[in-house]
C-alpha positions in Angstrom: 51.8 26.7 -108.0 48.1 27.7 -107.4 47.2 29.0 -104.1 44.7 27.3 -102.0 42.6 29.6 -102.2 42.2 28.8 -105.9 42.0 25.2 -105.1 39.1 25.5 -102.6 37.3 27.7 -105.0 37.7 25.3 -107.6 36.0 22.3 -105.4 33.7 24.6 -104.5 33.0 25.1 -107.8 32.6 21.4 -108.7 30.9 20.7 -105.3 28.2 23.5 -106.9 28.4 22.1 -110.2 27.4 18.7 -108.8 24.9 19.7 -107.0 22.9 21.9 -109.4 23.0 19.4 -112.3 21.4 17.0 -109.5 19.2 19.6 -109.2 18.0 19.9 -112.2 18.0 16.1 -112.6 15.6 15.4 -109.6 13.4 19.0 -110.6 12.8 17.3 -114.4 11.8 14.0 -113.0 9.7 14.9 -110.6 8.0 17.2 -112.8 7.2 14.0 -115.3 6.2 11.9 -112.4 3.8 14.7 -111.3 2.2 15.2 -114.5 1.9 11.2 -114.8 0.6 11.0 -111.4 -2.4 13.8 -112.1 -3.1 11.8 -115.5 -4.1 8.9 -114.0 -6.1 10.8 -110.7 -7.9 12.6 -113.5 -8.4 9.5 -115.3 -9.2 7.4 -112.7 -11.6 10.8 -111.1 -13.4 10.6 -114.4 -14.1 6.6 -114.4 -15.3 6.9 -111.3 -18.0 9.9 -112.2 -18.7 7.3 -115.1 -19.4 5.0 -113.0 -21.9 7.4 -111.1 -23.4 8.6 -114.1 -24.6 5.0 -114.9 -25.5 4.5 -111.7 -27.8 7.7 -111.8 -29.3 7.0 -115.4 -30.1 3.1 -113.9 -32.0 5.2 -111.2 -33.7 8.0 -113.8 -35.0 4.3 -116.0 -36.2 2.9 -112.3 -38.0 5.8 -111.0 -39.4 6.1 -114.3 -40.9 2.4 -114.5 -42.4 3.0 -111.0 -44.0 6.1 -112.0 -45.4 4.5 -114.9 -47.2 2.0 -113.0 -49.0 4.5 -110.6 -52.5 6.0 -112.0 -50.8 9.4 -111.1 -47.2 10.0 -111.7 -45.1 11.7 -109.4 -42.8 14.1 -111.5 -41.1 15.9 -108.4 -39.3 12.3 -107.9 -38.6 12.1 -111.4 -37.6 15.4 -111.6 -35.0 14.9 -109.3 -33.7 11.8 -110.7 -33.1 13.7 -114.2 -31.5 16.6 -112.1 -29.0 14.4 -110.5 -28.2 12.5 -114.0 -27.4 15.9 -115.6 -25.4 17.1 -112.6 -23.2 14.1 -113.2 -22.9 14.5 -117.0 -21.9 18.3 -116.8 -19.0 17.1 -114.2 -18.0 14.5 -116.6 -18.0 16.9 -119.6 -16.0 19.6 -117.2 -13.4 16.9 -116.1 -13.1 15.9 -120.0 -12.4 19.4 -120.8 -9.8 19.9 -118.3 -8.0 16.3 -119.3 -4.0 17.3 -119.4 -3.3 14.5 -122.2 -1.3 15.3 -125.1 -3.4 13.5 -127.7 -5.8 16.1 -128.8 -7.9 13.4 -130.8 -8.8 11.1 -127.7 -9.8 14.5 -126.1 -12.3 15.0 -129.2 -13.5 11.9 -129.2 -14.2 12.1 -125.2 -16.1 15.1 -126.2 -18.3 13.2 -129.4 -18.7 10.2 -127.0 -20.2 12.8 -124.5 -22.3 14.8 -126.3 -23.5 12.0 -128.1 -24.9 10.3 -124.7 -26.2 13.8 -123.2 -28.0 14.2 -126.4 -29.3 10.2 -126.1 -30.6 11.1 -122.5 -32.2 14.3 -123.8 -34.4 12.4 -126.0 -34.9 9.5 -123.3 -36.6 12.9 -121.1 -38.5 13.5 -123.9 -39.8 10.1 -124.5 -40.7 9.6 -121.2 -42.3 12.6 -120.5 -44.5 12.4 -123.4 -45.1 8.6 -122.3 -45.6 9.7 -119.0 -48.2 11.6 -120.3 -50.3 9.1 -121.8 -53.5 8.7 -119.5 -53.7 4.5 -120.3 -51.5 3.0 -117.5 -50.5 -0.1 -119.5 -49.9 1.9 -122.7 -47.7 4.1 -120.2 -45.4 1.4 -119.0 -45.1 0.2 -122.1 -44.0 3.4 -123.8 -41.4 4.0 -120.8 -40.6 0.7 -121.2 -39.8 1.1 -125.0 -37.7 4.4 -124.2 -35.8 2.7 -121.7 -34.5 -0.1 -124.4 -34.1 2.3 -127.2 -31.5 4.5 -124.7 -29.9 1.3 -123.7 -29.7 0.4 -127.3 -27.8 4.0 -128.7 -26.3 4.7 -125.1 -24.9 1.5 -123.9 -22.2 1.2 -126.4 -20.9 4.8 -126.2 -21.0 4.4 -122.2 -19.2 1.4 -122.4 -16.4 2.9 -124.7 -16.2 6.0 -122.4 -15.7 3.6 -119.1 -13.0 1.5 -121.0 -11.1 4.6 -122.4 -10.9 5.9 -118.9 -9.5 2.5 -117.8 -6.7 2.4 -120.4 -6.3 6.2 -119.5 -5.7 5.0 -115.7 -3.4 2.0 -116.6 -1.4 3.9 -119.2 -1.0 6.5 -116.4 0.3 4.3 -114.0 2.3 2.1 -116.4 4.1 5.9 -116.7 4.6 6.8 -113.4 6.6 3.6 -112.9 8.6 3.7 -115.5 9.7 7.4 -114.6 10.0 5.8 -111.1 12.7 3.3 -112.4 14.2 6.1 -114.8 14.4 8.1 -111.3 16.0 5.6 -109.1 18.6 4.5 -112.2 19.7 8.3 -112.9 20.3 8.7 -109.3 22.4 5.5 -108.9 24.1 7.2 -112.0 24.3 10.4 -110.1 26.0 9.0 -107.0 28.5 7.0 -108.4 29.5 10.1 -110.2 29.7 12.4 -107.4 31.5 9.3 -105.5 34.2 9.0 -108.4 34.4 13.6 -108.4 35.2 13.5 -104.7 37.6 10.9 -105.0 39.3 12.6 -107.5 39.0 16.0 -105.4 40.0 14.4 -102.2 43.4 13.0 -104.0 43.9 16.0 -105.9 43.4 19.0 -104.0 42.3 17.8 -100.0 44.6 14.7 -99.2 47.7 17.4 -99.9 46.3 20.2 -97.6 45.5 17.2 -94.8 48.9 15.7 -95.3 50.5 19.2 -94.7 48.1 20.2 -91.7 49.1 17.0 -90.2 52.7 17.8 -90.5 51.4 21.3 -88.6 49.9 19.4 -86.0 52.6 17.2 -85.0 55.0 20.1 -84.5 52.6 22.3 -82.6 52.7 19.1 -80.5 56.1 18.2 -80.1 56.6 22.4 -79.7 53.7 22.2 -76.6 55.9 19.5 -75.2 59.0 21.5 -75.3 60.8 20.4 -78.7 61.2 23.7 -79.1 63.9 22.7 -82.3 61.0 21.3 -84.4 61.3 22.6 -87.8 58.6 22.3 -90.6 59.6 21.4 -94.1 58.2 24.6 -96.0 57.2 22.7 -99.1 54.7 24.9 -102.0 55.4 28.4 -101.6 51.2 29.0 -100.9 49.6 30.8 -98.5 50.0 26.9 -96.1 53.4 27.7 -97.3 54.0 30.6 -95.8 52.1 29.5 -92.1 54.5 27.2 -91.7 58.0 29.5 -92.4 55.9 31.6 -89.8 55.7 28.7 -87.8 59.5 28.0 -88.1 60.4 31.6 -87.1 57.8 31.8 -83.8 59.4 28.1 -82.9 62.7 29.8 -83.0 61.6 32.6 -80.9 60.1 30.8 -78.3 63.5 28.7 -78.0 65.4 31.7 -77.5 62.8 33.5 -75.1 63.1 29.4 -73.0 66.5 30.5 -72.8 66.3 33.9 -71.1 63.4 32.4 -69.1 65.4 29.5 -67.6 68.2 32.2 -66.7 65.4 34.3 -64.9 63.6 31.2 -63.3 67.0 30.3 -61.9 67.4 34.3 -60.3 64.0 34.0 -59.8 64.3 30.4 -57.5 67.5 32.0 -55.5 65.4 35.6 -54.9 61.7 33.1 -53.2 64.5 31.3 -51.7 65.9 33.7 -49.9 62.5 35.5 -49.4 60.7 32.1 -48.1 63.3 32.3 -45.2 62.4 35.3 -44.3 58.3 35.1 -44.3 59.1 31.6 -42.1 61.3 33.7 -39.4 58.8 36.3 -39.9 55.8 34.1 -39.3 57.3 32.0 -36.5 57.6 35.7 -34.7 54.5 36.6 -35.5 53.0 33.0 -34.4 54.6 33.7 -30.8 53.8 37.2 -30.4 50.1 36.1 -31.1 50.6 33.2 -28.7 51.6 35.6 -26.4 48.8 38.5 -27.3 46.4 35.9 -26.9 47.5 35.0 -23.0 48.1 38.6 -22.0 44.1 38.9 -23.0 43.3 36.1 -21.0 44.6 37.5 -18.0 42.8 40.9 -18.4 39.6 39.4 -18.3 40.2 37.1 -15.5 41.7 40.8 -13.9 38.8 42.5 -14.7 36.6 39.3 -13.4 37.9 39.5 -9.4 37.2 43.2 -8.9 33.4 42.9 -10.2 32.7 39.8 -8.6 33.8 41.6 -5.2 31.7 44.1 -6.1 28.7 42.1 -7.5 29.0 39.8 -3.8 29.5 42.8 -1.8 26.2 44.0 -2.9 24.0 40.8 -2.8 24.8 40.7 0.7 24.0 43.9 1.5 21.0 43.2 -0.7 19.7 40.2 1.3 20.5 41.8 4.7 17.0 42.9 6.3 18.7 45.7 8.2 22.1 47.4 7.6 23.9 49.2 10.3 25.7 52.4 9.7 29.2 50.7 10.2 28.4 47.8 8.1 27.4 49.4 5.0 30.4 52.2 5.2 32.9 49.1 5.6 30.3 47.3 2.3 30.2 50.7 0.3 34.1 51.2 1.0 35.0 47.5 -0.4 33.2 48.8 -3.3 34.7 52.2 -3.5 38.0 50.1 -3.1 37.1 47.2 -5.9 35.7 49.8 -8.2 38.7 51.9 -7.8 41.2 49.1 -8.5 39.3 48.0 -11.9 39.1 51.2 -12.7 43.1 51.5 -12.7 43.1 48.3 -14.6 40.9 49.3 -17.3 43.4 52.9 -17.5 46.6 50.3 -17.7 44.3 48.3 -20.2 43.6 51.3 -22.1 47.6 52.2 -22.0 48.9 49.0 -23.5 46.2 49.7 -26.1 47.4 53.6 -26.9 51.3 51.9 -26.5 50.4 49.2 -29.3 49.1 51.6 -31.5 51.6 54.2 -31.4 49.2 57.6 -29.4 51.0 56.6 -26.0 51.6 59.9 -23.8 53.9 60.4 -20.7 52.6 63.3 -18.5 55.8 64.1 -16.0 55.8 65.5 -12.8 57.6 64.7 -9.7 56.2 61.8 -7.9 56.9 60.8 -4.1 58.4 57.4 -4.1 56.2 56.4 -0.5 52.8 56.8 -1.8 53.5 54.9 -5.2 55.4 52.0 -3.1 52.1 51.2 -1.2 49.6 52.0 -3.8 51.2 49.3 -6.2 51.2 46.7 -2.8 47.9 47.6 -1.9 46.6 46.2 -5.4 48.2 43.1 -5.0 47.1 42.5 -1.4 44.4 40.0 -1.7 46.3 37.7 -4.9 49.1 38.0 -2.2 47.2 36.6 0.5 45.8 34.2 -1.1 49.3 32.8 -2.1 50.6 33.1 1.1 52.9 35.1 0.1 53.9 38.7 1.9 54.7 41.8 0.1 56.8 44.3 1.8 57.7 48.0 0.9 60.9 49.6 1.5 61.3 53.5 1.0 64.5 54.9 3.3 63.7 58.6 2.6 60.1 59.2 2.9 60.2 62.5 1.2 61.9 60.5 -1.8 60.5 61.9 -5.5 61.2 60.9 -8.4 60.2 63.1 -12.1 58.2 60.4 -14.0 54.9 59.6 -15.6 52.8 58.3 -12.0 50.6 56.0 -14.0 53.0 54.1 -16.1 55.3 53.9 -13.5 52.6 52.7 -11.2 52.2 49.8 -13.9 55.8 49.0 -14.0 55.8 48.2 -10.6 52.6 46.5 -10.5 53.6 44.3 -13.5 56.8 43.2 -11.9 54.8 42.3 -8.9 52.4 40.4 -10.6 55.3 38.7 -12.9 56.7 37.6 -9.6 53.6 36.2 -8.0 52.7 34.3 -11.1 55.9 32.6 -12.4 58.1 32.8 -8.9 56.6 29.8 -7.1 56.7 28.7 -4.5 57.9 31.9 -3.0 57.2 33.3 0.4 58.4 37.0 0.0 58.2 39.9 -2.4 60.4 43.1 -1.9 59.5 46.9 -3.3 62.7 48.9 -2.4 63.2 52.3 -3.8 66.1 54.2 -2.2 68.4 57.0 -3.7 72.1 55.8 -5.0 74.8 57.8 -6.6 72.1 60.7 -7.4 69.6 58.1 -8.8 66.3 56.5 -7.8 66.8 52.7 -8.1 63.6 50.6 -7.4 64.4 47.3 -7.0 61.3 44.2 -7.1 63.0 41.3 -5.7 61.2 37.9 -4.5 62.5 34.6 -3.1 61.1 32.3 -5.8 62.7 29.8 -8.2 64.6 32.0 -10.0 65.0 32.4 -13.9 67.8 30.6 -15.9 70.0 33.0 -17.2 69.5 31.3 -20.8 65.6 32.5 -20.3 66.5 36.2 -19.4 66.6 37.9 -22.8 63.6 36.4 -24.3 62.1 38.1 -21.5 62.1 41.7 -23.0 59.7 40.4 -26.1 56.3 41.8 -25.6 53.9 40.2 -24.1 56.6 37.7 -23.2 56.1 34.7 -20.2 58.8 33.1 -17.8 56.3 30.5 -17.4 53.5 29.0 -19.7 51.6 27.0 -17.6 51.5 29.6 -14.8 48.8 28.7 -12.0 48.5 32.1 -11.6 46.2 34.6 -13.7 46.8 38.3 -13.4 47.2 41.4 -15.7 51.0 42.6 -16.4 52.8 45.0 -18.9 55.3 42.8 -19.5 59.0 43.6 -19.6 59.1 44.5 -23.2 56.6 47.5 -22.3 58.1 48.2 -19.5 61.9 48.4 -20.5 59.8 51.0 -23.3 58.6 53.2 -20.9 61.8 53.5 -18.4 63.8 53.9 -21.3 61.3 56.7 -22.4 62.0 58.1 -18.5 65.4 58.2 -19.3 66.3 55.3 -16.9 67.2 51.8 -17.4 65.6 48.3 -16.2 68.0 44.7 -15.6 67.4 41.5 -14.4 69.3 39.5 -12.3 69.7 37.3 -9.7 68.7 38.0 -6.0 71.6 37.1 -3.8 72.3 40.5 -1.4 72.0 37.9 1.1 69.6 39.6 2.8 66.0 38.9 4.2 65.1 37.3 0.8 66.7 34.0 0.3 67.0 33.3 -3.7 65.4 34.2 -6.8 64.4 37.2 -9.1 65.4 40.8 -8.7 64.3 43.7 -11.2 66.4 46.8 -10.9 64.7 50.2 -12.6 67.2 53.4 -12.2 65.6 56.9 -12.8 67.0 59.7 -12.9 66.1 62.1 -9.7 63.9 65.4 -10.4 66.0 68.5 -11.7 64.8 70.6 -7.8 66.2 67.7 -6.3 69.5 67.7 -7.5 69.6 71.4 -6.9 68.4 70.6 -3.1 70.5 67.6 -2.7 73.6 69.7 -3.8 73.3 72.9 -1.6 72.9 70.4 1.3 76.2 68.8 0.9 77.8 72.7 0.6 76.4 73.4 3.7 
């Protein structure tokens, strides 16, 4: 079975074939219709200098009459009339010379016809000149006269056989070029039938097969891109076609085996995004509250940040607008300021340590801290919120010499926050409690209010950071949070709980926070020899 690459070449072949004997078919008639065509120009090129030539000997004869008639002649006129008649004549004779007919004899007798009237015209000069001469003006015209009709007896004919030669010349060339039009036209009717019937033949022979089989290709890529992966092709001529489609059978096989191991993975694959999608969601929902939360917990430190500065800004427009200040008054001004800028101060230090505990570079600086001092510093900041409220804060310390080994900042905060937690979600409430006493060698502070209380279903979500009892808190302010804060008394070694407050006591209801710290090494030591003595 020939290979198709021995079939293409052999169309080729017969395409080239085809097209070179068309070639040579449209090369040899143009070249006869060409050579007719500059026949009859030429032929028609010299009628037409004929023509002129008569036209320049009627003007020679007419300036010579009038020149006859005149007592003086004027032979520069009818010197350029002769000039213009032998310009003509030597073109003629060129464009006889150069005549591409085959017939050698009409050529010659161009030539004797020629020569014949340049030599008739010679002797017409001649006669005329002489005539011209004559000094009797009658005997002049007559003699020109005489000339004249003696030319036009010997040159006429031969001027009239040259015209009519050149007309059958022109007509013969034409006749010609039409018929080699018609042979044209009818050998490439011929032509194009024949390359019509070659195709044909070609097409059935050698393409139709190679389409029928491509076809057969085409389907099955197809069906395979639809996922008939057990489409087979029916191999057929064992050609190079042949041989693409057993290749085609073999990658169709593959592919149904490698559909197999990839539904198997696709069904692992399914279980593993699954089981990973559930955990992104969870993981997203906690993210999506801790930002909820984050976002709050900023909200508050600006509005904390807000109150001291616009103390501080009204403090000093007053004092500003006042035309006179006395001493008293602008100790007591510059004091509020001292105390404003003091306290935003603090909150931009507890700002900045929520920022180092987020980020991992908190630091706890120990040392042994009295109880007293801490108590009313973290009441004194919440004095005015307080007051505003109308709520009272009360601080509790039964040993005033009471210390306690901790970091003084952070535990500042902790108190501070759970102040400020109970001021902003314990409403209405009319009492907040700082205790810190010593119990069973601990230091328990204890943060209790009278408020509403927090359901014990509520409690644990409590330790998330930046976690709120209450979304829709009146109450702006800036807080750890107990999630930071359970971090840092656990980092002191102590312990924070929440509870309820029912020690039936001054406070009626609601929250109490319980932080236990361990007492100061020297304490213990003190606390110890007392009880032996």
């Amino acid at each position: 079975m020939a290979s198709i690459r021995f079939k293409l070449g052999a169309l080729i072949a017969a395409v080239a074939a085809l097209a070179a004997l068309a070639a040579g078919g449209v090369v040899v008639a143009v070249g006869a219709t060409d050579r007719a065509l500059e026949a009859a120009v030429a032929a028609q090129r010299r009628l037409d200098l004929l023509t002129e030539a008569s036209a320049r000997l009627s003007e020679f004869g007419i300036t010579a009459v009038a020149d006859a008639g005149f007592p003086s002649p004027d032979r520069a006129r009818l010197e350029a009339a002769r000039a213009r008649v032998v310009a003509v004549l030597e073109i003629v004779a060129t464009e006889s010379s150069e005549d591409l007919s085959p017939s050698d004899a009409t050529r010659q007798g161009r030539a004797r016809f020629l020569a014949h009237l340049k030599a008739d015209f010679a002797l017409l000069d001649r006669q005329i000149g002489l005539a011209l001469a004559d000094p009797d003006g009658a005997r002049r015209s007559d003699k020109v006269r005489g000339a004249l009709n003696a030319f036009a007896a010997s040159a006429g004919p031969v001027l009239s056989l040259l015209v009519e030669g050149e007309r059958r010349a022109v007509t013969e060339a034409r006749a010609e070029a039409r018929a080699l039009s018609q042979q044209l036209k009818l050998g490439a009717v011929l032509l194009a039938v024949t390359v019509l019937l070659v195709a044909l033949v070609l097409y059935r022979a050698l393409a139709r097969p190679l389409l029928d089989r491509l076809a057969q290709i085409d389907t099955a890529a197809a069906a395979i891109g639809r996922g008939v992966l057990a489409t087979r092709l029916a191999i057929g001529p064992r050609d190079e076609l042949g041989l693409l489609m057993a290749k085609f059978n073999r990658m169709a096989e593959r592919l149904a085996r490698r559909e197999r191991r990839v539904a198997q993975d696709r069904a692992v694959l399914e279980r593993t995004v699954a089981e990973r999608t559930a955990d992104l969601t969870a993981a997203n929902d906690r993210l999506a509250a801790i930002d909820a939360s984050r976002r709050r917990f900023f909200a508050d430190v600006s509005h904390e940040l807000r109150t001291p500065l616009t103390v501080i800004i009204g403090e000093c427009d007053i004092t500003q607008r006042a035309p006179s200040i006395p001493e008293a008054v602008a100790r007591a001004v510059f004091a509020t300021i001292r105390k404003r800028a003091g306290r935003l101060h603090r909150r931009v230090e507890d700002l900045l340590r929520v920022a180092r505990s987020e980020s991992g570079e908190i630091e706890l600086v120990f040392q042994d801290v009295p109880m007293a001092a801490l108590v009313a510093e973290a009441i004194a900041a919440f004095e005015t919120p307080a007051q505003r409220q109308g709520v009272r804060l009360a601080g509790m310390v039964a040993d005033p010499g009471l210390l306690v080994h901790a970091d003084r900042e952070w535990l500042r905060q902790v108190i501070e926050g759970l102040i400020d937690n109970a001021l902003r979600h314990g409403a209405p409430l009319s009492m907040i409690t700082v205790d810190a006493h010593e119990a069973l060698g601990e230091v328990c502070i204890m943060v209790a209010d009278d408020g509403r209380g927090i359901p014990p279903a509520a409690r644990a979500g409590l330790f998330q950071r930046f976690a709120r009892g209450s979304a829709s808190a009146a109450h702006s302010g800036f807080g750890l949070g107990l999630s930071l804060a359970e971090w840092v008394v656990t980092q002191h070694g102590g312990r924070i709980t929440l509870g309820d407050n029912d020690d039936g006591g001054d406070v009626r209801a609601g929250t109490r926070v319980t932080i236990t710290l361990p007492r100061p090494f020297g304490a213990e030591a003190a606390g110890a020899g007392e009880e032996t003595t």
